[in-house]
N, C-alpha and C positions, 0 to 999 in steps of 0.2 A: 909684883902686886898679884895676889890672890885674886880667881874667880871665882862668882859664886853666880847658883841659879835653883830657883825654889822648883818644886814638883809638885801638884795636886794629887793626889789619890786618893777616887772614891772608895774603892773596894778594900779592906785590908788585908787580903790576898792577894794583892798586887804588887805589896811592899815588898817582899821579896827579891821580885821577878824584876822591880823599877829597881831595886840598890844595886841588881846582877848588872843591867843594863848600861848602867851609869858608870859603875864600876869599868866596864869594858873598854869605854872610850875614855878613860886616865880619871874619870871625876870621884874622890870619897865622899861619905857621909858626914855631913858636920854635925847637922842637929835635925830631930824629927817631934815632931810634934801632932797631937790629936787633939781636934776642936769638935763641939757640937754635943748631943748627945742623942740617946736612943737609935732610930736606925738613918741619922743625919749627920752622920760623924764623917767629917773631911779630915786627911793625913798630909800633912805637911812635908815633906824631904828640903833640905836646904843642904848641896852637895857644893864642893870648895875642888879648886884645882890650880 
């Protein structure tokens, strides 16, 4: 059975540095998503392992 655990991110400079992170301790990217708009925009990371 697959895990999975969502990431908030404010900043979208972040994204980066949070997929490095995740990546290191065995987790991939599954899906990412952007909500909101103008400068109220949240980043979604949903990583599977």
């Amino acid at each position: 059975m697959k895990d999975y655990i969502c990431v908030q991110v404010e900043n979208h400079k972040e994204i980066g540095k949070t997929i490095t992170e995740y990546q290191k301790d065995g987790w991939r990217l599954h899906t990412y998503q952007a909500t909101g708009r103008d400068i109220w925009i949240k980043h979604y990371l949903l990583f599977e392992r």
